[in-house]
C-alpha positions, 0 to 999 in steps of 0.5 A, a space after each residue: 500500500 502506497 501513499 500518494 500527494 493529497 487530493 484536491 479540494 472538493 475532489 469527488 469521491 465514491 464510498 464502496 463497501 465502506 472505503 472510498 475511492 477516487 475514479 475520477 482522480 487523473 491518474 499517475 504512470 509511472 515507468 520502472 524499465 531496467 538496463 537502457 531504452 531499447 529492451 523489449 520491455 520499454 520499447 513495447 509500453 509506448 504502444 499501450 501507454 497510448 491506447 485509450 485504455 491507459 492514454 488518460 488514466 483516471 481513478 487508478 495508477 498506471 506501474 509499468 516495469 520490465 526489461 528484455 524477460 517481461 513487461 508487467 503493467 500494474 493498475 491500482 486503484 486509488 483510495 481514501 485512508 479510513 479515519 473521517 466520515 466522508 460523503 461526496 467531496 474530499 477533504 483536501 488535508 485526506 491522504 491518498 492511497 493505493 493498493 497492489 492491482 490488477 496486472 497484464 504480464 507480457 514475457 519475451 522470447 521464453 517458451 517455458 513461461 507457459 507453463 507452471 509446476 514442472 514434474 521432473 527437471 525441465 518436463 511439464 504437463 502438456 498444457 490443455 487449450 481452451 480458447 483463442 484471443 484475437 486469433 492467437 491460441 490460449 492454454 491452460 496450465 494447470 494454474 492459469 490461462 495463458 495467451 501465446 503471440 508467435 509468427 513460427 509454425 513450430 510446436 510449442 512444446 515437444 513430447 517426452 518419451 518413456 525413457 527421458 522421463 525416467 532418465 531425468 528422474 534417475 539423475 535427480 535422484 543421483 544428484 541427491 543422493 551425491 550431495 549426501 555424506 560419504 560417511 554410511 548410515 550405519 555409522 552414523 547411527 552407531 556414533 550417535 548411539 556411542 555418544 548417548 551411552 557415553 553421555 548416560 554414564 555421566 549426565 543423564 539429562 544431557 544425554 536425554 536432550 541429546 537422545 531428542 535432538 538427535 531424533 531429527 537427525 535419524 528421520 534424516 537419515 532413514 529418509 535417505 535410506 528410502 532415496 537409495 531405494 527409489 534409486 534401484 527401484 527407478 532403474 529397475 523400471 527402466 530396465 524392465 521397458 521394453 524397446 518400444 515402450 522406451 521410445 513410446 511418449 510418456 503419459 503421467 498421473 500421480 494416481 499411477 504409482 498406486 495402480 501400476 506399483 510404480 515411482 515414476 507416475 507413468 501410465 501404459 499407452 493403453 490407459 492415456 485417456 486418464 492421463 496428462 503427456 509430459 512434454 518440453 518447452 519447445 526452445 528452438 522456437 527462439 533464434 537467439 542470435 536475432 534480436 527482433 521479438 519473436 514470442 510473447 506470452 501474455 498473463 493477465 490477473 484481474 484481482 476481484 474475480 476470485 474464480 478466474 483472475 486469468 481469464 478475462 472472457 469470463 469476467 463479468 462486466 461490473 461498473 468501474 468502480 471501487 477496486 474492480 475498477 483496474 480489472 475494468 480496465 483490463 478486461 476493455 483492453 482484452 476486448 480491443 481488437 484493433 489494439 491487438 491487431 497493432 501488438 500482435 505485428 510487433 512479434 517478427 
């Protein structure tokens, strides 16, 4: 929350659910843009800053920050501080604040920013679309929706088959285990035994206190014990693949590891149609050695619609006031089409 100059004298204010807002209060823009002038970030805003949504804006603060990975456009609206009794004109001596808002974040020439939680190292849960925007696909990633601006004819993603998934859970699996001390568990355990019963012979309450401190130690040590043991059993199911199934794409669900008796979540060919493909971000879709925009990926957050803050088809249509103010905002600028036409020709 952020403090802002005092309003004006006689400046309308609306009372919202016991707070009062200022929508018709000309609004500030503010420019945060790391690194110089000609990142993606600061040369894409000068487009929005003059679309009628945010050209002139009025109850609400424009925050636009990013570099060459985003550009996030933060809309907050502006409010009261509690205290007087307040009806239809402000007092000039009122302090006015604002509140983190709604947001459009827009990330540059990042395949993986599709996406959400990853299942193993860089494998993802193929994301499901739900819709198009102004001609440009919309997916779902298990969290949020997101819009997908791109000239390429390639896929956004590639499969995973079988055999890589286990492979990148096999190394994980490694690398934990290679982080570890050399020293094995049973010799820990029998130097925390040796020094309990040392410690019994000559300070029983000390040895008490070290018996309960080392209890975090033990769980330590058996759960690695349980690592080694998915370790063999990951390479195990390896090696049972036969050559077909190895090259075959992977298909995850949590619920495998219970019906099939499995630690990795793969479930058979046979059985897909209950489960979720594991893919990669397709990273070949960037060039990196050019430097023109080539991928956009646009979030949107609209902060009141607790159901689906990521989806602006589905907003409904509220008068701009209060705090839906910004996500009003946001959800007319959705609905620009002639402003994407103009954002959309800005990837190469």
């Amino acid at each position: 929350m952020v403090a802002q100059q005092n309003p004006s004298l006689k400046e309308k204010g609306l009372v919202d659910e016991g707070v009062t807002f200022l929508p018709h209060r000309k609004g500030e823009v503010i420019r945060e843009f790391s690194g110089d002038n000609n990142c993606y970030a600061a040369r894409l805003f000068p487009l929005f800053a003059q679309c009628r949504e945010f050209s002139a804006p009025h109850g609400f603060r424009l925050t636009a920050r990013g570099d060459d990975r985003f550009l996030e456009m933060m809309l907050e609206p502006y409010f009261m501080e509690a205290g007087e009794q307040l009806t239809n004109e402000i007092m000039e001596d009122g302090e006015v604040l604002t509140k983190g808002g709604s947001t459009l974040t827009i990330y540059f020439n990042d395949p993986a920013k599709l996406f959400h939680l990853h299942v193993a190292g860089d494998i993802y849960p193929e994301p499901t679309q739900t819709a198009h925007f102004n001609g440009y696909p919309v997916y779902f990633n298990g969290q949020t929706e997101s819009t997908i601006i791109a000239r390429t004819p390639q896929p956004l993603w590639v499969s995973v088959t079988q055999q890589q998934f286990l492979e990148v859970l096999i190394a994980e699996e490694e690398a934990k285990k290679g982080s570890q001390p050399t020293v094995t568990n049973d010799e820990n355990l029998r130097e925390i035994e040796q020094t309990y019963q040392l410690l019994l012979k000559t300070d029983k309450e000390a040895a008490a206190e070290f018996k309960a401190s080392m209890a975090e130690h033990t769980a330590a040590l058996k759960m690695e014990e349980t690592s080694t043991d998915m370790l063999t059993m990951l390479r195990d199911e390896l090696n049972r693949l036969t050559p077909v199934e190895r090259e075959s794409p992977a298909y995850y669900s949590i619920g495998a590891m219970e019906r099939y008796g499995n630690l990795s979540g793969l479930v058979p060919a046979a059985d897909k149609a209950w489960a979720t493909a594991l893919v990669h971000p397709n990273y070949s879709l960037v060039d990196k050695s050019n430097k023109s925009l080539q991928l956009m990926v646009l979030r949107w957050n609209l902060t009141t619609d607790n159901e689906n803050p990521s989806i602006p088809r589905l907003y409904p249509n509220k008068q701009s006031t209060g705090y839906a103010i910004a996500d009003q905002r946001l959800w007319e600028l959705y609905n620009n089409t002639e402003f994407w036409k103009q954002a959309g020709s800005c990837v190469r």
